[in-house]
N, C-alpha and C positions, 0 to 999 in steps of 0.2 A: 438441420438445414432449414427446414419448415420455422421453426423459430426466428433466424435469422430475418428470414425471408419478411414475415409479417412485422418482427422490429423495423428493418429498413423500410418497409411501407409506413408502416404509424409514424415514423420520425419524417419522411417525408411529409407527409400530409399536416405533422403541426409544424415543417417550416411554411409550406405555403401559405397554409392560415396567417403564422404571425406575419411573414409576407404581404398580403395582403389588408391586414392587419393594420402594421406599419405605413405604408402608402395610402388606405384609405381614410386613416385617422390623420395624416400627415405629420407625425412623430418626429422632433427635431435626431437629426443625427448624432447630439450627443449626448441624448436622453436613451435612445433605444433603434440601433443599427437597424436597419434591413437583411435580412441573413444574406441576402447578395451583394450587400455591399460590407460584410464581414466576408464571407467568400472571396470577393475580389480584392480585397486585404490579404487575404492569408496568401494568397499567391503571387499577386503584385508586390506585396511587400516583403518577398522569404528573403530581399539581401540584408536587410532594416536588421530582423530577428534572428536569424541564421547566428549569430555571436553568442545569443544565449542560450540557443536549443543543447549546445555540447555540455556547457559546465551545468545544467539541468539532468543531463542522461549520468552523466558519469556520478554525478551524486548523489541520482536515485539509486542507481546502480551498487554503489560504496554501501547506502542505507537499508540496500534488502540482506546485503550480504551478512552485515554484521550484526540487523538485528536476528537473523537466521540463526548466525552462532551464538546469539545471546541467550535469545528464547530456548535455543533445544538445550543446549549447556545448564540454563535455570530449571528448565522441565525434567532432566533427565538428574538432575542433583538431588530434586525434591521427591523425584521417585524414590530415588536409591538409599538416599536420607531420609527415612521419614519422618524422624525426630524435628527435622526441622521446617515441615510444610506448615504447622499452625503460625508460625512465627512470621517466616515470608511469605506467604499465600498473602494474608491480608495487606503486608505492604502493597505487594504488586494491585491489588484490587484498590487502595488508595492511591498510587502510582496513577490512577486511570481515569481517579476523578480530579485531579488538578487540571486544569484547562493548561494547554499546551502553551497557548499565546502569553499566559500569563506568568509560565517560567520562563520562558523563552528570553526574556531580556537580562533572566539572571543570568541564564548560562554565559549570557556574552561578558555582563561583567564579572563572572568567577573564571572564564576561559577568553574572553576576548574576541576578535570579530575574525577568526581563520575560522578554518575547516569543522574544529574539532565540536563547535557549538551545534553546528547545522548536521551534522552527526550523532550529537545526541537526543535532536531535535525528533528525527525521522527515528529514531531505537525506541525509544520513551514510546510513539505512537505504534509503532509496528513490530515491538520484538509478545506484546502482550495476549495477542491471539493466537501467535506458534505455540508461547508457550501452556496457554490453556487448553488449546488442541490438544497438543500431542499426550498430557497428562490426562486428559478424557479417552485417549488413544490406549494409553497405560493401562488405566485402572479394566478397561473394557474386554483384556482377555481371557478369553472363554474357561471358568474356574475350574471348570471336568479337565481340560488339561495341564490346568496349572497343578492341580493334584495328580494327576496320571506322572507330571513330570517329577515332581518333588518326591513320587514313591519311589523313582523309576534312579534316584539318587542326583538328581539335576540341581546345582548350585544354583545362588541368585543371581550371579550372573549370566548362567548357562538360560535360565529362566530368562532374563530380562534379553541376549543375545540371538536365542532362535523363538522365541514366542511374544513378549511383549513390543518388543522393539519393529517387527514386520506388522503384528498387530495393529500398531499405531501409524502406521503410513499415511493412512489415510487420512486421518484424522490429522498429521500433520502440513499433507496438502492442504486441507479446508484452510487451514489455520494460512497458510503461505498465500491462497487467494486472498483472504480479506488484507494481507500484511503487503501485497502486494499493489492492491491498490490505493491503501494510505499511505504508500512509500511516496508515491507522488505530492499528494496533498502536505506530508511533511518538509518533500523537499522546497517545495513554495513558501511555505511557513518560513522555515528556517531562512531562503534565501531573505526574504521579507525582515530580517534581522540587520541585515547588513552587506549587501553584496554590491559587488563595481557589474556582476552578468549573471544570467541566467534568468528564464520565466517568471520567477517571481519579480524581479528588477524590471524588466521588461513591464510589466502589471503594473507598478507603480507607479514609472515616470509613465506609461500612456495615462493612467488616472488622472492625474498631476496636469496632463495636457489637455484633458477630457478626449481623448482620443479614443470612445468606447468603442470602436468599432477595433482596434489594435488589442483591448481588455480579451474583448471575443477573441480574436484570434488566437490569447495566450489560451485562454480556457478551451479551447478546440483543440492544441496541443495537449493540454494537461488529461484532457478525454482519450485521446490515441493515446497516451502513452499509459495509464493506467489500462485500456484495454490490449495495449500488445502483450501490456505485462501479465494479466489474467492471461492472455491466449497461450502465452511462454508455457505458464505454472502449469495452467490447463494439460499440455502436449506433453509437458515432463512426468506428469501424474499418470498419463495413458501407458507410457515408456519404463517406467519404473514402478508401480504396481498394477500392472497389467493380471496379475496372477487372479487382484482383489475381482477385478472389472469381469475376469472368467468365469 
């Protein structure tokens, strides 16, 4: 709580500055908002934005889930398979250095401007850290029992079922925070592709008008929504291995 506490002070204290900031240097408004007159944006204007806040959630939404099952499904094959982790391990570590924006236009001409681009958009960024987590998760159980078990006549599955796979929890929360908060970022991206709604659309045509104080106001959503989504992971983590946290 003490934490919180002294963040919410520091983040007060540099809006006032740029505040002050802003009105003393006399900063045109479409160079660089006032944080009260971003403020008074995000609330006077929620009927403006309100159309694109939903197809924004619902699509981050789509892109935690499915890189969720990608990443563990990828992590948990490579476990199981070991034959085949020198093979795929380095794609996915090349997978990570292609800059996102720069496929991005293919996916739309190889799939088109629906759903399915802006889906692989937000997978490609965020199924990459579940699945290295939870493989650091893997490899990390404690070898006295992996021998105590394998004496004790315990298959690999039995192995990977009550020892590796609780193991690894944790490890695969870490991995679901960071995957959770470039869910957002992707979904931006990807809307950024091609969309009639949603925050990233919203971003654009205010750009377009120079309307930087409406920019701000997407980027103060795009902040909440990345931090509900940590506080989510966060609560689920407490709820579900609580045993580790004991």
């Amino acid at each position: 709580m003490k934490y919180y506490i002294k963040f919410s002070l520091f983040m007060i204290v540099l809006l006032v500055i740029w505040e002050l900031l802003v009105r003393g240097l006399h900063v045109d408004a479409y160079t660089l908002p006032a944080p009260s007159a971003i403020f008074h944006e995000f609330f006077t204007g929620f009927n403006d934005y309100r159309v694109h806040l939903i197809p924004t959630i619902l699509l981050v939404l789509a892109g935690i889930i499915i890189s969720v099952v990608v990443g563990v499904l990828v992590a948990v094959l490579l476990h199981l398979v070991t034959v085949l982790e020198p093979f795929i391990y380095p794609l996915l570590i090349m997978s990570q250095n292609i800059p996102v924006i720069v496929i991005a236009p293919l996916l739309v001409i190889w799939f088109g401007f629906g759903l399915l681009p802006k889906l692989l958009v937000i997978t490609l960024i965020c199924f990459f850290p579940i699945t290295v987590s939870l493989l650091e998760g893997f490899k990390a159980a404690d070898e006295d029992l992996i021998k105590y078990m394998k004496i004790s006549g315990a298959t690999k599955m039995q192995l990977f079922t009550k020892l590796e796979w609780p193991n690894a929890m944790p490890y695969l929360f870490n991995g679901l925070r960071i995957a959770g908060t470039y869910s957002v970022m992707g979904a931006i991206i990807s809307e950024w592709l091609g969309s009639d709604k949603g925050l990233g659309k919203y971003m654009i045509i205010s750009q377009r008008a120079f309307q930087v104080d409406k920019v701000f106001v997407a980027i103060v959503w795009i902040i909440l929504f990345a931090l509900i989504i940590y506080s989510v992971i966060q609560l689920l983590e407490r709820k579900v291995v609580k045993w580790h946290r004991d």
